[in-house]
Residue frames as qw, qx, qy, qz and C-alpha x, y, z in Angstrom:
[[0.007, -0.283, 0.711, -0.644, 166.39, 91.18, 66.45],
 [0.525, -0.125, 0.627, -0.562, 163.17, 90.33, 67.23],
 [0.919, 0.178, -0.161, -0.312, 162.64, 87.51, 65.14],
 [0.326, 0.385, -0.699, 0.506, 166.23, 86.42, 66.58],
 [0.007, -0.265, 0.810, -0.523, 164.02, 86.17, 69.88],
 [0.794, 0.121, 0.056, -0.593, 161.11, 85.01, 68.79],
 [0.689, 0.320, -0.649, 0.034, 163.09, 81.66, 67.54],
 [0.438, 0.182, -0.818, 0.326, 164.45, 81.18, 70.56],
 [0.423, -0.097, 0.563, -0.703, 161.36, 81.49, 72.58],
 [0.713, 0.277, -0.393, -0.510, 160.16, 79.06, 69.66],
 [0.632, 0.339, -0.696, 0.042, 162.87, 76.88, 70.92],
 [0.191, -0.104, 0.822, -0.527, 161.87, 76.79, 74.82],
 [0.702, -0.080, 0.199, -0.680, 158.49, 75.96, 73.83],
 [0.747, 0.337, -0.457, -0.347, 159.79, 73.03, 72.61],
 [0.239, 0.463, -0.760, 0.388, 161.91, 72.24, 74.96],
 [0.207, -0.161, 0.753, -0.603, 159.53, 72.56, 77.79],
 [0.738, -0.113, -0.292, -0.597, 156.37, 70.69, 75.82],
 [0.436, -0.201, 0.731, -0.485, 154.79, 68.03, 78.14],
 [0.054, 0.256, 0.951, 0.165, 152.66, 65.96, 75.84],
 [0.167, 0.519, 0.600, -0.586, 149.69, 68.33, 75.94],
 [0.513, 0.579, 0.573, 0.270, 147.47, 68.63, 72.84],
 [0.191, 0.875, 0.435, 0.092, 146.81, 71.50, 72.96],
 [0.282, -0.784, 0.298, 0.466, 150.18, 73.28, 73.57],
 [0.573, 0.063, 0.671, 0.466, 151.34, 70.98, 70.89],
 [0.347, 0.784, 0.469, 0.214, 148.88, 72.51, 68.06],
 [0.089, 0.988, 0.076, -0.103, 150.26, 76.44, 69.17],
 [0.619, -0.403, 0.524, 0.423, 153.80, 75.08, 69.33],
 [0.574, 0.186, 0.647, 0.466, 153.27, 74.06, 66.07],
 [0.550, 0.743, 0.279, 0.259, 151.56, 76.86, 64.56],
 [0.133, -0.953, 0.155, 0.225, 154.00, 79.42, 65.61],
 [0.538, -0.354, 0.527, 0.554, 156.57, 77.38, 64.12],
 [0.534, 0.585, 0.540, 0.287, 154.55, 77.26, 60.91],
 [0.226, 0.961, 0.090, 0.134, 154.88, 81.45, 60.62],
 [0.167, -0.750, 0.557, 0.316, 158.69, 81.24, 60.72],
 [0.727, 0.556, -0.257, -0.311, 157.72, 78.18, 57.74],
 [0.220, -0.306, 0.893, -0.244, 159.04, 75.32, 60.65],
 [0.841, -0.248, -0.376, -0.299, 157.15, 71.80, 60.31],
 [0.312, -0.478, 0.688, -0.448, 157.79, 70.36, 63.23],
 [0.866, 0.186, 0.154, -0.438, 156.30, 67.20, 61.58],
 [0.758, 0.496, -0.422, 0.032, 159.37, 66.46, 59.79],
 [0.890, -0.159, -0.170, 0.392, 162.25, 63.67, 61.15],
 [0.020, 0.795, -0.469, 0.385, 165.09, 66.23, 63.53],
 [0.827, -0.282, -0.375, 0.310, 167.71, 65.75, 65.32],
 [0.463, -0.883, -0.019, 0.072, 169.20, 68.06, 68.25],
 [0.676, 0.028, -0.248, 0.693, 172.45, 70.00, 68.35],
 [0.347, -0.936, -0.051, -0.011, 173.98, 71.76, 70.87],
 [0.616, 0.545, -0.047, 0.567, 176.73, 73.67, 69.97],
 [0.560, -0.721, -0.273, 0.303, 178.74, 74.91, 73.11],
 [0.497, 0.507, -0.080, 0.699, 181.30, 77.99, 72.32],
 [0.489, -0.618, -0.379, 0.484, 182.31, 79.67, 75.83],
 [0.109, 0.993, 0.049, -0.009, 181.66, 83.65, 76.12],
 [0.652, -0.583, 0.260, 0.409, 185.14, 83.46, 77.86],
 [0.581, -0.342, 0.482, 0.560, 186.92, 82.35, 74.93],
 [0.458, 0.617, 0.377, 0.518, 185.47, 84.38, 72.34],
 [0.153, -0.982, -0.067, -0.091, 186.15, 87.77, 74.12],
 [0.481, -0.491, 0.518, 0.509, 190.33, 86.70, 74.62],
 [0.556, 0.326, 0.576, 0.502, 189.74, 86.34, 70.38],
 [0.270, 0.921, 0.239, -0.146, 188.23, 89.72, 69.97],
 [0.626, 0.506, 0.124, 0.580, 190.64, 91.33, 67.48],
 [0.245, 0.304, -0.235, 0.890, 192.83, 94.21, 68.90],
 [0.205, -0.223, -0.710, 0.635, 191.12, 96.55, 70.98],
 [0.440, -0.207, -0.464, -0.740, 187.86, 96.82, 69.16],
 [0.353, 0.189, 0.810, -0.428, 184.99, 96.06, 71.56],
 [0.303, -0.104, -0.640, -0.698, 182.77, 94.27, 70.01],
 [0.517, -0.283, 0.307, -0.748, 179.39, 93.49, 71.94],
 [0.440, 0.084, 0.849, -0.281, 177.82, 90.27, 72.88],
 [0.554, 0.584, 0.234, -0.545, 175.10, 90.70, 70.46],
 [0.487, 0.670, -0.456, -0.325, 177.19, 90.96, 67.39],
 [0.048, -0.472, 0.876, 0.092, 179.09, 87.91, 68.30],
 [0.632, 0.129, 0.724, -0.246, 176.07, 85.78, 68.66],
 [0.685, 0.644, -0.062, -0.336, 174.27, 87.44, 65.21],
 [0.034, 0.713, -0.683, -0.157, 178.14, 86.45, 64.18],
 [0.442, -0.061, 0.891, -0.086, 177.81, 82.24, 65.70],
 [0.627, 0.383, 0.404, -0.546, 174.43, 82.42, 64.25],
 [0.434, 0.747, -0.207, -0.459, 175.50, 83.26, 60.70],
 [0.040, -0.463, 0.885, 0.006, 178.52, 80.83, 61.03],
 [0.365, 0.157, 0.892, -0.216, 176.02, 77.65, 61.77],
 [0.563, 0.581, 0.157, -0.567, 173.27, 78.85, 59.44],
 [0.382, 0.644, -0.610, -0.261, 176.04, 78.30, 56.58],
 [0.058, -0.188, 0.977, -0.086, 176.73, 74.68, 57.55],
 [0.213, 0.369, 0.895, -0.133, 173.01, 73.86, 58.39],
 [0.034, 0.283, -0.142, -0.948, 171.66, 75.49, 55.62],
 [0.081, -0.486, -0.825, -0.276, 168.45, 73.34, 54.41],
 [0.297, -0.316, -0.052, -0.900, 165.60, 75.86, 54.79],
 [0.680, -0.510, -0.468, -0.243, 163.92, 73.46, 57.31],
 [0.730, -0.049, -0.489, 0.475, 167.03, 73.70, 59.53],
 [0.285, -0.941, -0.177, 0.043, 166.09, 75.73, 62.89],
 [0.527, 0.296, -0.295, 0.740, 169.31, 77.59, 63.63],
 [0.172, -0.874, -0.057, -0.450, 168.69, 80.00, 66.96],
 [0.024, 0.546, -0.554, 0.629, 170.72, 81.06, 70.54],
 [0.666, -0.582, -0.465, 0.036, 170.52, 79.71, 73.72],
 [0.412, -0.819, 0.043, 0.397, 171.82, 82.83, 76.18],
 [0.291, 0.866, -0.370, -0.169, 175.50, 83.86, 74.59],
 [0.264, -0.556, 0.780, 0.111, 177.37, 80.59, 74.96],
 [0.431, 0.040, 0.901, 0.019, 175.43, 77.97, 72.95],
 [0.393, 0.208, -0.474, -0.760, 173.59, 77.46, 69.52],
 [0.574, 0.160, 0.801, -0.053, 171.17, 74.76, 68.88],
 [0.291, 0.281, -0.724, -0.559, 170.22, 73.09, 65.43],
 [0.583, 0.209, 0.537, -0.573, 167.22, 71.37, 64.59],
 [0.023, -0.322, 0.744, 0.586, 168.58, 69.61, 61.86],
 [0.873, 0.226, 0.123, -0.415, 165.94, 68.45, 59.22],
 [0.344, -0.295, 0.875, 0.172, 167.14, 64.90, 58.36],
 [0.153, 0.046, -0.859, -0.486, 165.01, 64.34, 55.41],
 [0.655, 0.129, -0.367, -0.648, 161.57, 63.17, 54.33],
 [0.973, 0.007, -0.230, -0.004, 160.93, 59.43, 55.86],
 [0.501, 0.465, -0.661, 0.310, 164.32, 59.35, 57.32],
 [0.749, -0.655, -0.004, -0.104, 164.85, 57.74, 60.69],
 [0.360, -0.800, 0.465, -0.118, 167.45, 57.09, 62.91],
 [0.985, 0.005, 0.002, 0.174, 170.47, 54.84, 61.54],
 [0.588, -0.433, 0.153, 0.666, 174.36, 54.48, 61.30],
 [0.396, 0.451, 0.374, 0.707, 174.28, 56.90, 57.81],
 [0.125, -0.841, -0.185, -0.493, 172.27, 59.59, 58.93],
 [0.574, -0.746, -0.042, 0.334, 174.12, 59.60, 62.63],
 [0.667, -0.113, 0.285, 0.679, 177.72, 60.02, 60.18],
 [0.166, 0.710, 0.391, 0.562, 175.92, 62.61, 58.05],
 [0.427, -0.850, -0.302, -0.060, 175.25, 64.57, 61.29],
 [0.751, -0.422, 0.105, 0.497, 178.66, 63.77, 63.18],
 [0.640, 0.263, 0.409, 0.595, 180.00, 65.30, 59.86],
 [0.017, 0.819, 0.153, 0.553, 178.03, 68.55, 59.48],
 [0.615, -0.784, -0.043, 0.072, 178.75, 68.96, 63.67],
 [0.829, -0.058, 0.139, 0.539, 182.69, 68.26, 62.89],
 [0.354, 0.544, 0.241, 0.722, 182.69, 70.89, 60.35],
 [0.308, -0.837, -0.210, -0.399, 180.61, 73.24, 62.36],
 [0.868, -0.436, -0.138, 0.192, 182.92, 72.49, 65.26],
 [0.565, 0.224, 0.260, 0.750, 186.51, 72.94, 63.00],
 [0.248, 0.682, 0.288, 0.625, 184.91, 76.27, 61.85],
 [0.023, -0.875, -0.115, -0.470, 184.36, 78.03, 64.94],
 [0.788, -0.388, 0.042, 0.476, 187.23, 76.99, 66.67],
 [0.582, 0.400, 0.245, 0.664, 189.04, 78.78, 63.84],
 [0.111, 0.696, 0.213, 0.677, 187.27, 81.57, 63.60],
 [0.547, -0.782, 0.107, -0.280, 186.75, 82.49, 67.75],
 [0.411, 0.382, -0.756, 0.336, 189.60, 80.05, 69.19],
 [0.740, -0.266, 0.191, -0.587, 187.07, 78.74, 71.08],
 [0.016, 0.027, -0.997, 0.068, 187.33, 74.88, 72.23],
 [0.467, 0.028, -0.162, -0.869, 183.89, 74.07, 70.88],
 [0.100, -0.058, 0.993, 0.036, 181.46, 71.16, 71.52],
 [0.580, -0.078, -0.446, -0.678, 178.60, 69.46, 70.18],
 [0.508, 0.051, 0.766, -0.391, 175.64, 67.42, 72.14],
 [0.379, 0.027, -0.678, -0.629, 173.69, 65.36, 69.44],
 [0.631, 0.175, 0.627, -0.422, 170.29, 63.43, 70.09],
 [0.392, 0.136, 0.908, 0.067, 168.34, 61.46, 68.45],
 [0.088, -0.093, -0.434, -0.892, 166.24, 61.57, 65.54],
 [0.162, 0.328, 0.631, -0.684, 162.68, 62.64, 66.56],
 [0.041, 0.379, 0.714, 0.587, 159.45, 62.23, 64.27],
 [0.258, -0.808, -0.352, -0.397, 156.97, 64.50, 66.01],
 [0.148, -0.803, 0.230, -0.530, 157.13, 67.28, 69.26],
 [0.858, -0.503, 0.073, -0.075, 156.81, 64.89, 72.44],
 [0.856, 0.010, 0.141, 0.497, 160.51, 63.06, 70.96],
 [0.272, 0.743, -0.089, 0.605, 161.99, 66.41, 69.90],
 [0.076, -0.731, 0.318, -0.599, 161.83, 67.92, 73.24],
 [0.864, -0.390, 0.250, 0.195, 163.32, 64.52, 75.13],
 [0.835, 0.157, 0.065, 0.523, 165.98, 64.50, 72.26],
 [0.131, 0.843, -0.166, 0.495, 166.57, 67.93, 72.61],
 [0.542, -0.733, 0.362, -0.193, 167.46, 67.39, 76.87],
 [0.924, -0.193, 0.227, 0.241, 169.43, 64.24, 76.00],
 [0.662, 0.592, -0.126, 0.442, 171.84, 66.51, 73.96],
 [0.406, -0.776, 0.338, -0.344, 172.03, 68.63, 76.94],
 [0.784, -0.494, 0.375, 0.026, 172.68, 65.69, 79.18],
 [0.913, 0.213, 0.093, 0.337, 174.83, 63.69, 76.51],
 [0.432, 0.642, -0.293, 0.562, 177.46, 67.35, 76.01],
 [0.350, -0.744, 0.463, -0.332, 177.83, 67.49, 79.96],
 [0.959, -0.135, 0.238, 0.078, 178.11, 63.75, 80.38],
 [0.734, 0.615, 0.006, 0.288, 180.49, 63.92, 77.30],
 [0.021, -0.915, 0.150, -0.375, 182.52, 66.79, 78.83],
 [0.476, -0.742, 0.399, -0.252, 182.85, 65.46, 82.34],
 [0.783, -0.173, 0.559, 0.212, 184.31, 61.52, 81.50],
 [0.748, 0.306, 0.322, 0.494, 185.54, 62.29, 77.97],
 [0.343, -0.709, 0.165, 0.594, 187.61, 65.70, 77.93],
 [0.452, -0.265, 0.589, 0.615, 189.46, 64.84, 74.96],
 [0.256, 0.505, 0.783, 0.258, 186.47, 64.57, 72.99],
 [0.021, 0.042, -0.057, -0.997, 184.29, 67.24, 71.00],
 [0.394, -0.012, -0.431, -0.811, 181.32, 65.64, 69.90],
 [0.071, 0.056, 0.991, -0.099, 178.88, 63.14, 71.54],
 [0.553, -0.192, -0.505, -0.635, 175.62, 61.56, 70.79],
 [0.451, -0.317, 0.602, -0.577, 173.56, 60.85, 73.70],
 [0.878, 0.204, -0.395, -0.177, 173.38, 57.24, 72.12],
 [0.495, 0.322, -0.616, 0.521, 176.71, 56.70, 73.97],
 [0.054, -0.372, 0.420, -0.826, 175.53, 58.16, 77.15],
 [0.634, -0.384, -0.527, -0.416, 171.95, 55.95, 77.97],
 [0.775, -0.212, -0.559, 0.202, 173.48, 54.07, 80.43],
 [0.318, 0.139, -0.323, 0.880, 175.31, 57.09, 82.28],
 [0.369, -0.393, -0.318, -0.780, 171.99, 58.78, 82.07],
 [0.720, -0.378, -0.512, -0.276, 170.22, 55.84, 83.91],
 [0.702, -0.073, -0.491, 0.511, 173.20, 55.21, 86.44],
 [0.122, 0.415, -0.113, 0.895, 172.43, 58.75, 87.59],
 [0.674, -0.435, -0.078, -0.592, 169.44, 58.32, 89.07],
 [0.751, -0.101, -0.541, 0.364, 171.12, 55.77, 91.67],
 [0.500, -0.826, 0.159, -0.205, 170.55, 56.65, 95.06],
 [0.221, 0.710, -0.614, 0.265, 173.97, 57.47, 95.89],
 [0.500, -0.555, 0.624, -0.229, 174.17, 54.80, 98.98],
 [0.832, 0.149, 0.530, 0.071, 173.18, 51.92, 97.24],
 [0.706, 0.695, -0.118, 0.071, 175.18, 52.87, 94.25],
 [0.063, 0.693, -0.676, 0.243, 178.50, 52.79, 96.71],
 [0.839, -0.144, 0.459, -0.255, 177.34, 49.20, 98.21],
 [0.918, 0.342, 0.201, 0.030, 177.31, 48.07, 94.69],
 [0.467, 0.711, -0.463, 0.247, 180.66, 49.31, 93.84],
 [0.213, -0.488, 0.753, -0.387, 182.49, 48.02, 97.19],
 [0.779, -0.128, 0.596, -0.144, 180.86, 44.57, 96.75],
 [0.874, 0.413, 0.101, 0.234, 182.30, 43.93, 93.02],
 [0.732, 0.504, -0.193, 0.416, 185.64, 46.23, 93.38],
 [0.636, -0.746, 0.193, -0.035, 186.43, 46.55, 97.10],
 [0.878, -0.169, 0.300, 0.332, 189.83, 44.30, 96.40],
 [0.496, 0.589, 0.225, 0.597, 190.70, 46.39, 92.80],
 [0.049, 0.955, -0.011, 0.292, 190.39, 49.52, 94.36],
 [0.616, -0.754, 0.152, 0.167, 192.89, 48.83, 97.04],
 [0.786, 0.028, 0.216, 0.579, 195.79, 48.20, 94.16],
 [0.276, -0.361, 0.336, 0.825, 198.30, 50.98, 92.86],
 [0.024, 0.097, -0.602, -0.792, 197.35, 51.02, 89.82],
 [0.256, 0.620, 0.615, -0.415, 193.17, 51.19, 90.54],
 [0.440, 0.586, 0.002, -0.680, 192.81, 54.03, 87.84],
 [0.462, 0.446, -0.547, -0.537, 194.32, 52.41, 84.60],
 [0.241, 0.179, 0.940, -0.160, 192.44, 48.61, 86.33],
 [0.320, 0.550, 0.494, -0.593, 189.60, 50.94, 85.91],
 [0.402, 0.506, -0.478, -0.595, 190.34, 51.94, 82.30],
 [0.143, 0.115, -0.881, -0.436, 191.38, 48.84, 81.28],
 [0.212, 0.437, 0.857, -0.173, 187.30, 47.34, 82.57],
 [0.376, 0.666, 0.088, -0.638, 185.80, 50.35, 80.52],
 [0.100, 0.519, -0.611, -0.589, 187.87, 49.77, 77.66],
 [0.239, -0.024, 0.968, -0.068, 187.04, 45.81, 77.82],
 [0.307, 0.523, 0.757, -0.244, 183.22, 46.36, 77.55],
 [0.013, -0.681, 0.257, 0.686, 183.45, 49.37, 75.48],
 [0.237, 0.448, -0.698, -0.506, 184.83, 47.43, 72.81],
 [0.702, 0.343, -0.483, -0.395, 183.09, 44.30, 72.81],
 [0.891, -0.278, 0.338, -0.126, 184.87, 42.23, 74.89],
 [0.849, 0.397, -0.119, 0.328, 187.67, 41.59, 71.67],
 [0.600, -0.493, 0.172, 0.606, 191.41, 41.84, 73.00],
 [0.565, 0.161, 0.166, 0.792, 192.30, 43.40, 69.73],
 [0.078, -0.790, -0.443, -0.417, 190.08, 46.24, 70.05],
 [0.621, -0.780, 0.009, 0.080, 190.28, 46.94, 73.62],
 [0.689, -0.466, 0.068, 0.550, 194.08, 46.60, 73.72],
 [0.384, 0.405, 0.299, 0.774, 194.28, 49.19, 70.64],
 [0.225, -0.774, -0.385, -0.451, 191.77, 51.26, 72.29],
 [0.794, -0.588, -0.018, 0.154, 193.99, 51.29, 75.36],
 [0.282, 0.818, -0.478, 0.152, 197.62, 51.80, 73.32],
 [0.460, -0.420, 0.780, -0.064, 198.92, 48.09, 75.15],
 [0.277, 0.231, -0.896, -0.260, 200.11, 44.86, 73.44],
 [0.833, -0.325, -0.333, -0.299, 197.12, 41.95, 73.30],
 [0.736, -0.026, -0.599, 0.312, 199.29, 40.23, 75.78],
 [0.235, -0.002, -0.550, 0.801, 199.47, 42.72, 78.09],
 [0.623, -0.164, -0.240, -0.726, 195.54, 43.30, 77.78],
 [0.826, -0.044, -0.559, -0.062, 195.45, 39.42, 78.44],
 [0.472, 0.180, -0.512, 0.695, 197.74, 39.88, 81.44],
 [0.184, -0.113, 0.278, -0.936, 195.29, 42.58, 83.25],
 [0.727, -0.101, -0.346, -0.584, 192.20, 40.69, 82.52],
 [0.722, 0.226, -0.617, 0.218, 194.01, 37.92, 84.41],
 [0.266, 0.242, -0.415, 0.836, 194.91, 39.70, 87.08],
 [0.364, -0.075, 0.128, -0.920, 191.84, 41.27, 87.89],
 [0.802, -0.152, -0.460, -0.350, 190.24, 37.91, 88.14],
 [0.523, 0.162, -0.628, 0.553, 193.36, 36.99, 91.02],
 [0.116, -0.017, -0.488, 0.865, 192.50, 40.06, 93.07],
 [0.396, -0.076, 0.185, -0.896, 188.72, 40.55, 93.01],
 [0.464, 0.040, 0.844, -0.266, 187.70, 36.75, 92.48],
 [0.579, 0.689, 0.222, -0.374, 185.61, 37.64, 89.23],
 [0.506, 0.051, 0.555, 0.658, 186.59, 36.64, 85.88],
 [0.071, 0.612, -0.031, -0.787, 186.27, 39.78, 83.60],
 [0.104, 0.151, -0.738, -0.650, 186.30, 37.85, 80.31],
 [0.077, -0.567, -0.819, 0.045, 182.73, 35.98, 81.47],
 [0.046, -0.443, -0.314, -0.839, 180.25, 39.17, 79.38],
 [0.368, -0.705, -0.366, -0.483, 177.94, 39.04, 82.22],
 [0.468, -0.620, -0.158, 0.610, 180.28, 39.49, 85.34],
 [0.317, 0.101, 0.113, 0.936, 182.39, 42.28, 82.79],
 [0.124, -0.514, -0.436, -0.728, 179.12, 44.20, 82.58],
 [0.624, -0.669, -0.404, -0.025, 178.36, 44.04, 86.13],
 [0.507, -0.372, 0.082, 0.773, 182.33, 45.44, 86.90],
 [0.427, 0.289, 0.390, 0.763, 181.46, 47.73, 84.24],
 [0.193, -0.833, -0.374, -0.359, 178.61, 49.40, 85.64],
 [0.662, -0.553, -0.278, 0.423, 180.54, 49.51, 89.11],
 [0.527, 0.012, 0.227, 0.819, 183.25, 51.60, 87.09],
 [0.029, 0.578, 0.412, 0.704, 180.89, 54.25, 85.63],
 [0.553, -0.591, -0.573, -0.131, 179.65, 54.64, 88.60],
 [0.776, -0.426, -0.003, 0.466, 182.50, 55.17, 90.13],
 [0.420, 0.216, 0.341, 0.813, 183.99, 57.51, 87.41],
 [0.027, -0.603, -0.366, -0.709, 181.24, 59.69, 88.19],
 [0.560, -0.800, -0.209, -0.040, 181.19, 60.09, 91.31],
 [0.598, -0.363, 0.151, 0.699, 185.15, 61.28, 91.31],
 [0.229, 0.317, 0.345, 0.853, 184.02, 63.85, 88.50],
 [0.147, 0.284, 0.380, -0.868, 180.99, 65.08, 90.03],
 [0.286, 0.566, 0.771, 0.064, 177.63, 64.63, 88.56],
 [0.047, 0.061, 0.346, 0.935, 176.78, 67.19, 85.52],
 [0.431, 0.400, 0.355, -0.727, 173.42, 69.07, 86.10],
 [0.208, 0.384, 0.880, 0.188, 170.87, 66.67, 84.16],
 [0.119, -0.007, -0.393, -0.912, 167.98, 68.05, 81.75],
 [0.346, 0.170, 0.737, -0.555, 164.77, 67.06, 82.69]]
């Protein structure tokens, strides 16, 4: 037990380091006497499992305590992220994080994100099973020393609420995906409704405004290719071709020209978040 909260007071200092030498140096040795470097290439997960829905799982009418269930998560992740560098500790009773060691020299590419995505998947799968929990995962970035750890550590935060509030469907996101959401936050809200109503004042006023809106996400999303986008969408190229069209008629903008789409694209995000409600950001 108390080395159970000694970890995770291991894991706010990390969180909340500022860049200061000298915090850095105690940061580090305290990690050193639980036989952490904090020297080596990590990357952040945040593993979300709601108290709710492990307490409707509790077998018959055995109470079982908070405690046990965490020691329980704990034990469950440990087994997946099982490299003796890999932190493994609580955050309150609904959330795990992972300090995954990614290797010797490794940095941040498409192999080691799939490696991750993979162990998170599993980790994901498993305690769904075992709790019937609807679990998710925030990933960050890989981080070579403290200062980048404890930004990638808040961009999982921000990347599993972002992740949450415009993708539902979804379990797993990497706050790679999410930069741009990130940035689009910080838009003072008046001038971020100017700039929507002067590129999609005309769009919004049609019927069909939400799946206009999809179909400019999808567009940019993918690339800008019709086959992509219209697969990514579940509609024939032609009827992909057909909306793109359209949406040049009514708002005067051609959508297929990459540097208006990206300019309707931001509008959209924008927009998409401000009808969900803006997820409490990590600092």
């Amino acid at each position: 037990l108390l080395r159970e909260r000694a970890l995770e007071r291991l894991l706010q200092d990390i969180a909340s380091f500022d860049g200061d030498t000298r915090d850095a140096a105690a940061v580090r040795l305290r990690a050193e006497e639980f036989g952490f470097r904090l020297d080596l290439p990590r990357a952040p997960v945040v593993l979300e499992v709601p108290h709710d829905a492990r307490d409707a799982a509790t077998a018959g009418d055995r109470a079982v305590d908070r405690q046990s269930r965490n020691y329980d998560l704990l034990r469950a992740v440990r087994d997946i992220f099982s490299n003796q560098q890999d932190l493994v500790t609580s955050v309150g009773t609904d959330a795990i994080v992972v300090l995954w060691d990614v290797g010797p020299g490794t940095s941040e590419d498409g192999t080691v994100r799939e490696r991750l995505v993979e162990r998170c998947q599993h980790a994901v799968d498993d305690l769904e099973h075992r709790w019937g929990a609807q679990t998710s995962a925030g990933l960050g970035v890989v981080a070579a020393d403290l200062g980048a750890l404890a930004q990638s550590y808040r961009d999982a935060w921000n990347a599993l609420r972002l992740g949450l509030l415009v993708q539902p469907g979804r379990r797993i996101f990497h706050a790679q995906e999410f930069r741009l959401r990130q940035i689009l936050l910080n838009v003072e809200a008046r001038a971020g409704a100017a700039y929507q109503e002067s590129l999609l004042g005309a769009l919004r006023a049609e019927r069909n405004w939400p799946e206009v809106r999809n179909t400019l996400v999808a567009w940019c999303e993918n690339g800008f290719r019709l086959i992509d986008t219209a697969n990514a969408l579940h509609i024939h190229r032609n009827t992909l071709v057909y909306r793109l069209t359209r949406i040049g008629e009514l708002g005067g903008l051609d959508a297929r020209e990459p540097q208006t789409a990206l300019a309707l694209y931001v509008a959209c995000l924008l927009e998409e978040m401000g009808d969900k409600g803006h997820p409490p950001m990590s600092s």
